[in-house]
DRENTORTOR-108044 format. One record per atom (N, C-alpha, C): atom name; residue in three letters; y, z negated, x. Coordinates in steps of 0.001 Angstrom, whole numbers, plus 500000, padded with zeros to 6 digits. Layout:
// DRENTORTOR-108044
   voke   vopa    north       up     east
     CA    ALA        Y        Z        X
...
END
This chain:
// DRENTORTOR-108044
   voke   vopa    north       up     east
      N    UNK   498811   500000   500844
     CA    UNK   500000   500000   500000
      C    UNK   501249   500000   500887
      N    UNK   502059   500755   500222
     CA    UNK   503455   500914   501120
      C    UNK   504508   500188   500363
      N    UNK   505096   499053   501266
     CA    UNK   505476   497808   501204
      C    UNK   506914   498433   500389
      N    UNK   507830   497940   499927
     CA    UNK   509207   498510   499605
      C    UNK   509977   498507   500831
      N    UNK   510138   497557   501823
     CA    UNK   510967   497385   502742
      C    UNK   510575   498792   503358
      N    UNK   509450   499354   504005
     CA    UNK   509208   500876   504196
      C    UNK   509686   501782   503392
      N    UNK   509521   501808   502287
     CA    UNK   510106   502628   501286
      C    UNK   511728   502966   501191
      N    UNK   512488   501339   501672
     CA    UNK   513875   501858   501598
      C    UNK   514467   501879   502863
      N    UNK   513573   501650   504009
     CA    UNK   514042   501445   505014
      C    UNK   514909   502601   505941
      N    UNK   513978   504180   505367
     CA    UNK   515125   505474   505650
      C    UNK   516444   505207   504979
      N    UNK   516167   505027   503236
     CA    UNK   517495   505164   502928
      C    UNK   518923   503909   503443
      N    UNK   518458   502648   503713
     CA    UNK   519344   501956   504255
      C    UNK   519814   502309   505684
      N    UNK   518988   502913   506193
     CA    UNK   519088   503231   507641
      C    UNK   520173   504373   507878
      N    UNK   520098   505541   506773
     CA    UNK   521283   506547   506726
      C    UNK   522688   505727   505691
      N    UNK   522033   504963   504903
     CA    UNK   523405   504504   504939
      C    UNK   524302   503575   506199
      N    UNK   523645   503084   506495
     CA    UNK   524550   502416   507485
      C    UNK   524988   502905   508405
      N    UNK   524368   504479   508643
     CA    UNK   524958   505337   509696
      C    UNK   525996   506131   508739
      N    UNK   526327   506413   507824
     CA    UNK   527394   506882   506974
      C    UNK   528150   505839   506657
      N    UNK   528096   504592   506998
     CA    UNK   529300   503693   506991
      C    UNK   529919   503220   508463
      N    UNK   529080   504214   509313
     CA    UNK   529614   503676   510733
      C    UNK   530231   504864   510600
      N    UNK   529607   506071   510471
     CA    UNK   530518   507076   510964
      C    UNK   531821   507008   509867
      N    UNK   531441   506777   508921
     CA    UNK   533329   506663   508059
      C    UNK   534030   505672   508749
      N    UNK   533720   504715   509284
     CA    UNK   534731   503563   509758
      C    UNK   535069   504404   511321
      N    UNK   534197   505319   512230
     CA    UNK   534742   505856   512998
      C    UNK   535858   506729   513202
      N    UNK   535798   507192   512212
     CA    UNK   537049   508526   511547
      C    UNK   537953   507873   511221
      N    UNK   537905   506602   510337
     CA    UNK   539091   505656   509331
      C    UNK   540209   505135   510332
      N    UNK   541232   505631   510578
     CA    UNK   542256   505490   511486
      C    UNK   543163   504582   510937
      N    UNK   543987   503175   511509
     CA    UNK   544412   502250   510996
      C    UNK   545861   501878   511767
      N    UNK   545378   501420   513214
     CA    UNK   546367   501565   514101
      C    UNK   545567   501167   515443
      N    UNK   546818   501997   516578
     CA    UNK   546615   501816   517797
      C    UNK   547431   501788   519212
      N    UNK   547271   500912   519658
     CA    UNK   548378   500864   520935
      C    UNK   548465   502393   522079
      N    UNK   549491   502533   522448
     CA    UNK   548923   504134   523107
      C    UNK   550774   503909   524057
      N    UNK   550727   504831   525023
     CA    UNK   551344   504834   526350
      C    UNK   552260   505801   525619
      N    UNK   553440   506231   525410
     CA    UNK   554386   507658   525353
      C    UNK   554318   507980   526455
      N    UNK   554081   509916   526721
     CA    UNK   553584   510645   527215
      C    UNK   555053   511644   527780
      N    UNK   555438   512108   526139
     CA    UNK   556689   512793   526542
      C    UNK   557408   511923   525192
      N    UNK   558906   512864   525045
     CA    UNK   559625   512446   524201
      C    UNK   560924   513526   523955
      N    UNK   560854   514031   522788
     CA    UNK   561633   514903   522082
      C    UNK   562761   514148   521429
      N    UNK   563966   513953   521691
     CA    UNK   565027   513312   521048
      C    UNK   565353   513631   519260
      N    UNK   565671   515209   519891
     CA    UNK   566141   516396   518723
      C    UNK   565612   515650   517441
      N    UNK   564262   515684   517579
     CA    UNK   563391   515754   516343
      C    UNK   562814   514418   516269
      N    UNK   562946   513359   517432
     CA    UNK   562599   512103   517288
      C    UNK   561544   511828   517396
      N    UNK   560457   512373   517685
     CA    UNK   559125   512451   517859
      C    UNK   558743   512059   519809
      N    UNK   557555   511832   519825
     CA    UNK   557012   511419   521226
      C    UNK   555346   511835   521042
      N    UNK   554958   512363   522069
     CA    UNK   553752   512381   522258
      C    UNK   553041   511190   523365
      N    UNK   552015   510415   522304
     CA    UNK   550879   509410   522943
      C    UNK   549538   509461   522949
      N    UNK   549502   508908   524341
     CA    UNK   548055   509187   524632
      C    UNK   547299   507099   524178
      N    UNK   546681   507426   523475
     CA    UNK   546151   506580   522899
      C    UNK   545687   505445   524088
      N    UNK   545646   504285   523964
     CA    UNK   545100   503597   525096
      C    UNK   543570   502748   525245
      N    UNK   542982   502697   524073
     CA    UNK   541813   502002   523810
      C    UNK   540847   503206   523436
      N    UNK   539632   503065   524737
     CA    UNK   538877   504370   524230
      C    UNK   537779   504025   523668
      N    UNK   537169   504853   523059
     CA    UNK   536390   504794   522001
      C    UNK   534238   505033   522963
      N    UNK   533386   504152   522610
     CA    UNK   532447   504856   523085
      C    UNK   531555   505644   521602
      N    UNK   531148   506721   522534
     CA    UNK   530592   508079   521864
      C    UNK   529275   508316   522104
      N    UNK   528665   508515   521224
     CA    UNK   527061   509230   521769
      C    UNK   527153   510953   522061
      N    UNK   527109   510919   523202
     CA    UNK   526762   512988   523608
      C    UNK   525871   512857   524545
      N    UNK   524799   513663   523762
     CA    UNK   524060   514357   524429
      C    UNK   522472   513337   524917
      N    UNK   522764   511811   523704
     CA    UNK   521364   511266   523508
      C    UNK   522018   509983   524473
      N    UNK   523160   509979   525611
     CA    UNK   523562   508445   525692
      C    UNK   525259   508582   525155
      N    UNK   525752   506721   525285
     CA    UNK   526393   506723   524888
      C    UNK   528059   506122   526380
      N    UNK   529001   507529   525711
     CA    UNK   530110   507345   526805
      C    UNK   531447   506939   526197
      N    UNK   532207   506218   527417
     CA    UNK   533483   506010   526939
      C    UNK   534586   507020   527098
      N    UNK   535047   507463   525857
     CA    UNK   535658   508254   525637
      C    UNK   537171   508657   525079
      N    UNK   538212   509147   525888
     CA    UNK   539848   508722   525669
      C    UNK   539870   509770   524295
      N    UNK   540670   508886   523723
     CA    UNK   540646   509842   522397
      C    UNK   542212   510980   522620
      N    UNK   542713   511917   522302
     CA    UNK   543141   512781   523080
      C    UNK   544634   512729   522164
      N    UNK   545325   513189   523277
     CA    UNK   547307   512915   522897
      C    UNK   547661   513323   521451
      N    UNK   548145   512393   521035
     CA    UNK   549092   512396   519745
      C    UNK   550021   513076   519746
      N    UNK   550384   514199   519733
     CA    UNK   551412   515240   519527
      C    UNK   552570   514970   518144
      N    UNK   554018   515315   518422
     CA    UNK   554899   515641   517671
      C    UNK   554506   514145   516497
      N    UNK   554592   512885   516766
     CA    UNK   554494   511518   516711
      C    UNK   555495   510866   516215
      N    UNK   556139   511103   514637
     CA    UNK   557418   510460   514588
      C    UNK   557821   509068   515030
      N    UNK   558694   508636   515791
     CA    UNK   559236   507410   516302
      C    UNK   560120   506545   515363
      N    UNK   559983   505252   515767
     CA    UNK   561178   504180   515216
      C    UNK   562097   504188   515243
      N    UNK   562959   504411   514690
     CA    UNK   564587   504264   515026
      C    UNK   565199   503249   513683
      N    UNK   565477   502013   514240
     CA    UNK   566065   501191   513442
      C    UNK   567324   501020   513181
      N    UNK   567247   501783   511389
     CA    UNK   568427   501876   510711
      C    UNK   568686   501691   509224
      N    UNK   569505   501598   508648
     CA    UNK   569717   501075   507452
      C    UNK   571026   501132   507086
      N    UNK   571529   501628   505696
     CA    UNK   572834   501617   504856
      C    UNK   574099   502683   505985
      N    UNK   573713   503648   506541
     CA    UNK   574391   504730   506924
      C    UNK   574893   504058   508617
      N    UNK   573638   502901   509030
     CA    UNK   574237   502446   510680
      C    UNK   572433   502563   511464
      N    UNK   572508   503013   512777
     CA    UNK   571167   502535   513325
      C    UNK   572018   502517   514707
      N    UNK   570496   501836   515569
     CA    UNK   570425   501545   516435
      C    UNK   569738   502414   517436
      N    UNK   569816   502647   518174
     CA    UNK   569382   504076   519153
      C    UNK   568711   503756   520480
      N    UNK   567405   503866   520887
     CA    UNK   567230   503110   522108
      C    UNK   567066   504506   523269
      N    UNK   566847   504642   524401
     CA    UNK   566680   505537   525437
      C    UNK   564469   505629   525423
      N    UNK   563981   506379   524781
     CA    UNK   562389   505868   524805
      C    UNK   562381   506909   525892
      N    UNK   561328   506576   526517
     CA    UNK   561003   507081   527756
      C    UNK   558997   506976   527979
      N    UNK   558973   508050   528872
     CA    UNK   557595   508261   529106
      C    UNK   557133   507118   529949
      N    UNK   556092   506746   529730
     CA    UNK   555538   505519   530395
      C    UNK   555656   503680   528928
      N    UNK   556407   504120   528047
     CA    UNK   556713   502629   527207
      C    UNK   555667   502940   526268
      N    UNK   555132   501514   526223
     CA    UNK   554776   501245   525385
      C    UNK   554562   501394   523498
      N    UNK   553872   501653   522865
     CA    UNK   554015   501452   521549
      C    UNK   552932   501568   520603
      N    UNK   552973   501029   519558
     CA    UNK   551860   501126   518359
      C    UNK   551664   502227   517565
      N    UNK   550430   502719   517591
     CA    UNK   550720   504360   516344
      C    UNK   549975   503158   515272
      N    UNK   550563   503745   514112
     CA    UNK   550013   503674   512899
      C    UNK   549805   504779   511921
      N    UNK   548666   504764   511480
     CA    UNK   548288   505834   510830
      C    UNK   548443   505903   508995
      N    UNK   549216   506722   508749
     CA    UNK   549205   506830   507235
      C    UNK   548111   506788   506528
      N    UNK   548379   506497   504924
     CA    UNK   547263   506975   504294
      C    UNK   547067   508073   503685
      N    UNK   548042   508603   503944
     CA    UNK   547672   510224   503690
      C    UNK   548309   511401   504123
      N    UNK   548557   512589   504227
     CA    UNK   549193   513453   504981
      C    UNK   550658   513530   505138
      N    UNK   551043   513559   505839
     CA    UNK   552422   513215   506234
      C    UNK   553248   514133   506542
      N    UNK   553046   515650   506708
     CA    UNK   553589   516588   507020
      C    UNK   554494   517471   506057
      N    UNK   554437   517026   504516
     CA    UNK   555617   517737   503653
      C    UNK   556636   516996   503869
      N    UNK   556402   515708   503834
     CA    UNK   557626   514485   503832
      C    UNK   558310   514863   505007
      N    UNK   557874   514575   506249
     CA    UNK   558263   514665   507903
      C    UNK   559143   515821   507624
      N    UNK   558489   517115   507117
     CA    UNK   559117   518391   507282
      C    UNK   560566   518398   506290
      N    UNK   560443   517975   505205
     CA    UNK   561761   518009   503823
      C    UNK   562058   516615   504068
      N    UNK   561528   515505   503737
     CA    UNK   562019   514215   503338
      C    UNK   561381   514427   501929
      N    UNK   562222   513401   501451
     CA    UNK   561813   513100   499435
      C    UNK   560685   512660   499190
      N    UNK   560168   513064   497997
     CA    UNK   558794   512592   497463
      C    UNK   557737   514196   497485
      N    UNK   556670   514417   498180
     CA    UNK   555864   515971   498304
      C    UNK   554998   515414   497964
      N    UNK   554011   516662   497733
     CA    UNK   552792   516878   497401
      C    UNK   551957   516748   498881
      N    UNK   550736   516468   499052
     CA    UNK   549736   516373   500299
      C    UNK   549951   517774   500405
      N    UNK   550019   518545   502298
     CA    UNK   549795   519481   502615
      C    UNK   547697   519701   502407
      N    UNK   547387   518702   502841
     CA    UNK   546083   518291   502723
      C    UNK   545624   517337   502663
      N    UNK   544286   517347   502168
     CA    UNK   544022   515906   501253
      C    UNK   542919   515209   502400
      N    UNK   543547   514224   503515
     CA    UNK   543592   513656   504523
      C    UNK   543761   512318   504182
      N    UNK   542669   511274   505157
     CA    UNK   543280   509747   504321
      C    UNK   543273   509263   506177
      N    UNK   544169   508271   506545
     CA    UNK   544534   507621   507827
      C    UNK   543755   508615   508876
      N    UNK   544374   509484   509145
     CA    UNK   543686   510934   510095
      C    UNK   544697   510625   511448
      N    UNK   543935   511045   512748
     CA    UNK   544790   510974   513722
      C    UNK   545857   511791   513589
      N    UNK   545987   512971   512924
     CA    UNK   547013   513564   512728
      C    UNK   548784   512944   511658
      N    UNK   548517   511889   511482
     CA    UNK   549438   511405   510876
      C    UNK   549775   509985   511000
      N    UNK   549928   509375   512369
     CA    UNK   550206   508872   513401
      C    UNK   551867   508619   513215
      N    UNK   552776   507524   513588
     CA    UNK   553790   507484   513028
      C    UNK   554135   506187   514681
      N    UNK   555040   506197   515530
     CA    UNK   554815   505245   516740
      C    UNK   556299   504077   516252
      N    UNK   555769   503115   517103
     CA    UNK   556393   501891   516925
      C    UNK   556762   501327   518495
      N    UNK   557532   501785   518978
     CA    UNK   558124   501673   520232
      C    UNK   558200   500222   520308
      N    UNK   557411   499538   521504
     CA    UNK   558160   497899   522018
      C    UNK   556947   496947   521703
      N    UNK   556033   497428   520790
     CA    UNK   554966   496365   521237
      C    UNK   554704   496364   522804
      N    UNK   553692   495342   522947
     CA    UNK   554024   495495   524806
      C    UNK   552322   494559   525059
      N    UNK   551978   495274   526543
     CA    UNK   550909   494457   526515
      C    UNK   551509   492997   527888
      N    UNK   549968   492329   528468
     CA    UNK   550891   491421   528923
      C    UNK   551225   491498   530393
      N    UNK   551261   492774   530703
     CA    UNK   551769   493243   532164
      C    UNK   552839   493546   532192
      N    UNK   553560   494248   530736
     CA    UNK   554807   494577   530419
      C    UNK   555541   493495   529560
      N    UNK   555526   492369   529308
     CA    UNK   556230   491698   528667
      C    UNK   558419   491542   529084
      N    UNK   558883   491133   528436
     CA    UNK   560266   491107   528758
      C    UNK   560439   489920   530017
      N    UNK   560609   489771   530559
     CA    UNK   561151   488785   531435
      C    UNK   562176   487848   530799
      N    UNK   562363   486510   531498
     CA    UNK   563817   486014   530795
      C    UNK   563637   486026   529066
      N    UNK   562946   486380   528276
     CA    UNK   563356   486334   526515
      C    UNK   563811   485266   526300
      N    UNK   564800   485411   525169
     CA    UNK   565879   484472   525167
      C    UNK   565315   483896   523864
      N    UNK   564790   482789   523484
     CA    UNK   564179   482108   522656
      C    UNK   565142   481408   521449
      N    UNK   566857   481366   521680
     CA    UNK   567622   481037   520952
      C    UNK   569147   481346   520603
      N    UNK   568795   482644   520875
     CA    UNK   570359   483561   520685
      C    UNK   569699   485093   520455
      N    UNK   570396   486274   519926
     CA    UNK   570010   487218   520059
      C    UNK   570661   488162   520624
      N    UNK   569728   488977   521816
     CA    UNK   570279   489830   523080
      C    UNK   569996   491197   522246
      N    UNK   570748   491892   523426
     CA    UNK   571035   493652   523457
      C    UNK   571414   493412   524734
      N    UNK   570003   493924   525469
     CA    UNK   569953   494027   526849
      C    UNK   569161   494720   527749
      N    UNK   569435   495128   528794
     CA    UNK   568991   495868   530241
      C    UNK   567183   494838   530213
      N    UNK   566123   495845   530350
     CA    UNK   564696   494613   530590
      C    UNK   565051   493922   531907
      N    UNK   565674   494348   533096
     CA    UNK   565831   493193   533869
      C    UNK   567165   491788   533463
      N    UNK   567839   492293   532300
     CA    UNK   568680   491073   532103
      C    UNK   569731   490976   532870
      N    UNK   569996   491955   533357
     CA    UNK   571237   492096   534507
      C    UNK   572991   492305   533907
      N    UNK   572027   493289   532472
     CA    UNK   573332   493370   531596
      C    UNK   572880   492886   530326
      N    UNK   574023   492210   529383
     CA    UNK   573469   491986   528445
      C    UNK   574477   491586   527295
      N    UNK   574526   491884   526156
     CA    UNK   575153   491201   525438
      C    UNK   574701   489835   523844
      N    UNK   575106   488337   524039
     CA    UNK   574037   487763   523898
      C    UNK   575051   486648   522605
      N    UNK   574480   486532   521600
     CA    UNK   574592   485958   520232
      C    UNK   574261   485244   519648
      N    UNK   575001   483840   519571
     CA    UNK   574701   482442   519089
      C    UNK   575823   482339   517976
      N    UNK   575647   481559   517514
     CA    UNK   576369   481025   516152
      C    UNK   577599   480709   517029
      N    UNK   578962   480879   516347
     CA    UNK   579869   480824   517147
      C    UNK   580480   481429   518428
      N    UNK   579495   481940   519321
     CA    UNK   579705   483010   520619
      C    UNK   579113   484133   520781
      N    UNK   579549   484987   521316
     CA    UNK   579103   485781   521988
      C    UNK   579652   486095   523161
      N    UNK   578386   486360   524352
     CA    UNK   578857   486521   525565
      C    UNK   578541   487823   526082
      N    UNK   579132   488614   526711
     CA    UNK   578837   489602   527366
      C    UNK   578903   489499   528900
      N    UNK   578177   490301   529570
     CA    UNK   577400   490498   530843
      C    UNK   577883   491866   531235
      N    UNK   578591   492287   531643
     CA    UNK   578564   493739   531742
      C    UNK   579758   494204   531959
      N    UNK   580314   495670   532678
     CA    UNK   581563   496656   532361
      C    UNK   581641   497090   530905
      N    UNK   582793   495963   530887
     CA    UNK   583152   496803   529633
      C    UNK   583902   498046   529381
      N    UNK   583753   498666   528332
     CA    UNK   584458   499856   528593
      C    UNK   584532   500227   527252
      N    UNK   586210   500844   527271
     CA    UNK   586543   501444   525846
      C    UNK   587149   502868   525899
      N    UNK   586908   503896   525391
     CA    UNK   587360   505392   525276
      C    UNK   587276   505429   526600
      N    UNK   585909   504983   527324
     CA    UNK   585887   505616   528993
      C    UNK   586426   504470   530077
      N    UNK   587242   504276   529639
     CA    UNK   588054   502972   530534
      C    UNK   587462   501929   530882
      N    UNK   587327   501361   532019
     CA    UNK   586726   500020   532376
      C    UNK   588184   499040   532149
      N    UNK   587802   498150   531321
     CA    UNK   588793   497072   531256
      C    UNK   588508   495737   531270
      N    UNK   587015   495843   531572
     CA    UNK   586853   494175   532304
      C    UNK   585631   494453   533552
      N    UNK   585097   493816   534694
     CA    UNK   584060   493819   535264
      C    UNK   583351   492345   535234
      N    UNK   584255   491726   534348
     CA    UNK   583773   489981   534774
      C    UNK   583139   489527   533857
      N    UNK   582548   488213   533153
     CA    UNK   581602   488118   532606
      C    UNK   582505   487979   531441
      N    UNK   582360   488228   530497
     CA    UNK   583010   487896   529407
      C    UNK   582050   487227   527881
      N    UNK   583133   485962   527283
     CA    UNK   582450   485344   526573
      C    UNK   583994   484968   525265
      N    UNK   583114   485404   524523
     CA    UNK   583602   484870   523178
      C    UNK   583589   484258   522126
      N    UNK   584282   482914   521832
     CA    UNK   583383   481661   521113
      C    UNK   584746   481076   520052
      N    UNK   585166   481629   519181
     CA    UNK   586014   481708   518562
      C    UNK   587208   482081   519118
      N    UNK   587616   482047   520468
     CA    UNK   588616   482663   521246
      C    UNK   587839   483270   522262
      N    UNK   589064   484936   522857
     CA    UNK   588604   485658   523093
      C    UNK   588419   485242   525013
      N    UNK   587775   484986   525969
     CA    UNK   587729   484680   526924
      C    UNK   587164   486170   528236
      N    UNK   588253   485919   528776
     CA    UNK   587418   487296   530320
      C    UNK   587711   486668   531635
      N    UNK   586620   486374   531948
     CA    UNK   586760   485465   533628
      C    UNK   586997   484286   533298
      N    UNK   586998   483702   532282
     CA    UNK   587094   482364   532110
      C    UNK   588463   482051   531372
      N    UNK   589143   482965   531250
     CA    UNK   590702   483035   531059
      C    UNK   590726   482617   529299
      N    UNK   591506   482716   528358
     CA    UNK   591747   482028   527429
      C    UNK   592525   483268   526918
      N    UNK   592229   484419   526255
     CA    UNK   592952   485738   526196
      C    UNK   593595   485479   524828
      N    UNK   593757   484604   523985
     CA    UNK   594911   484120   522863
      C    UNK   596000   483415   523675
      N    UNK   595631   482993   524871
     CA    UNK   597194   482149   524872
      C    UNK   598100   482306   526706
      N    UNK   597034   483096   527498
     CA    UNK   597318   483625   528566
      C    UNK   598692   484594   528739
      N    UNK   599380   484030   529837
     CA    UNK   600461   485227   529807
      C    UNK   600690   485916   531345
      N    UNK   601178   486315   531625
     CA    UNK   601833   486907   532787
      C    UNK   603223   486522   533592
      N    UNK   603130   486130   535007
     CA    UNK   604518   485815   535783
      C    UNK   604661   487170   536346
      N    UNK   606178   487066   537121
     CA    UNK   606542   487751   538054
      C    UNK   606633   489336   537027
      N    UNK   606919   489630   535373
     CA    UNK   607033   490057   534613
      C    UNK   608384   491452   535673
      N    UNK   607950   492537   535295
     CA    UNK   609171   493425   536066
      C    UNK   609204   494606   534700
      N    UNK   609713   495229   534959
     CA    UNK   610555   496274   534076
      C    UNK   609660   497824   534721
      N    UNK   610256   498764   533882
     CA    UNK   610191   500207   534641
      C    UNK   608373   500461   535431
      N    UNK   608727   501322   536671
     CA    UNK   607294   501200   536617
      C    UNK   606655   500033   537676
      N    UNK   607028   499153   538073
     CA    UNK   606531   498122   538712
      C    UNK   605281   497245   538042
      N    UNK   604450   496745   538251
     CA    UNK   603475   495655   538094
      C    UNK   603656   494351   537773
      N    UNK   602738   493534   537210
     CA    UNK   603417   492439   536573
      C    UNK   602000   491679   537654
      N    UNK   602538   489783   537921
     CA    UNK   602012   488652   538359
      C    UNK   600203   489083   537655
      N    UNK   599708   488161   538222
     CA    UNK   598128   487983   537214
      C    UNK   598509   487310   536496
      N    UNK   597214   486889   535636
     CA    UNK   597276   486005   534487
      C    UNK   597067   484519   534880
      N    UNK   597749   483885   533917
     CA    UNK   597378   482174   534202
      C    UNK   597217   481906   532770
END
C-alpha cells in the first residue's frame, strides 16, 4: 500500500519549489552602490550590492544581480521648495521596488494605466540616496541640532532652537562677505562681533576706508 505521505510528497515538493521561485523574482528592496548619475532626468544607475546564490548548471553560485539602469532618485521636496544634493558615483543608497509598473507615471506624471502588468520587478526600482553601511557612516553626527553639511564637517550650517551657526564663506550674489565663523542666536553675530549694535571709528568721507568694527 502506498502510504499518502508518498502520494503527496511530489505534489508538496513542486509546490514549495513554486513558492521559492516566486519569492525569488518578488522584489521588495535593496541596498546597491550608484554607478553613474544623470542630473537632467534625475535618475542614477545601481549596481545592486547583495548577491544572490543561483543554481547553474547542477551547483549552486553566487551571483551579482546586474545594474539598475535609468533608476529614479530622491530629491526632497514639497509645496513648490526642494532640496538638491550633488549624488555622485560611488554613494550609497536603497532601491525600492514598486508594486507595479512604473514607466507611464515616470514618463507623463498623473494617474496611468500599467505599461505592463509587472508586480515589484527589478525594472521598477526607485533609489533612496544616504542609507549608509557601517564603513560609510557620517562622522561627527550631531545628535541635537540640525546640520546642512560637508561629510567631513569642515563646513556646516547648524540649528538649535534659538541659533543658528554657520561654519563657512559666506557668500551673497557671488561676494564673499564673511570668512569667520558666524553664529546667530537672536542677534546677528560674525567673529564674535554683535552685528545689531557694532559700529565703526576713524569714519572718513569720499573714497577713503573706515576704522574696524568694535
Amino acid at each position: 500500500m502506498i502510504s499518502i505521505e508518498s502520494r503527496t510528497a511530489g505534489n508538496l515538493d513542486k509546490s514549495r519549489r513554486e513558492r521559492s521561485d516566486f519569492s525569488r523574482t518578488l522584489r521588495v528592496a535593496i541596498p546597491g552602490i550608484v554607478t553613474e548619475v544623470n542630473y537632467s532626468a534625475q535618475t542614477v544607475s545601481v549596481q545592486p550590492t547583495i548577491r544572490e546564490k543561483i543554481e547553474m548548471n547542477g551547483t549552486y553560485q553566487w551571483v551579482e544581480l546586474p545594474i539598475l539602469i535609468n533608476v529614479p532618485f530622491f530629491v526632497y521636496a514639497g509645496g513648490g521648495y526642494c532640496v538638491t544634493l550633488p549624488v555622485s558615483p560611488g554613494d550609497e543608497c536603497l532601491v525600492v521596488f514598486a508594486d507595479s509598473c512604473i514607466d507611464a507615471w515616470w514618463q507623463s506624471g498623473g494617474v496611468q494605466n500599467q505599461v505592463e502588468r509587472r508586480r515589484h520587478d527589478l525594472s521598477d526600482g526607485m533609489a533612496i540616496v544616504g542609507f549608509r553601511s557601517q564603513v560609510h557612516t557620517v562622522p561627527g553626527y550631531s545628535g541635537d541640532s540640525v546640520q546642512v553639511r560637508t561629510e567631513d564637517g569642515g563646513t556646516f550650517i547648524d540649528l538649535k532652537p534659538g541659533q543658528v551657526t554657520i561654519n563657512a564663506n559666506v557668500q551673497i550674489n557671488g561676494n564673499v562677505t564673511t570668512s569667520a565663523d558666524c553664529t546667530i542666536a537672536k542677534t546677528l553675530r560674525v567673529a564674535g562681533i554683535n552685528m545689531n549694535t557694532h559700529v565703526h571709528d576713524g569714519v572718513k568721507t569720499g573714497g577713503g576706508s573706515t576704522g574696524g568694527p568694535r
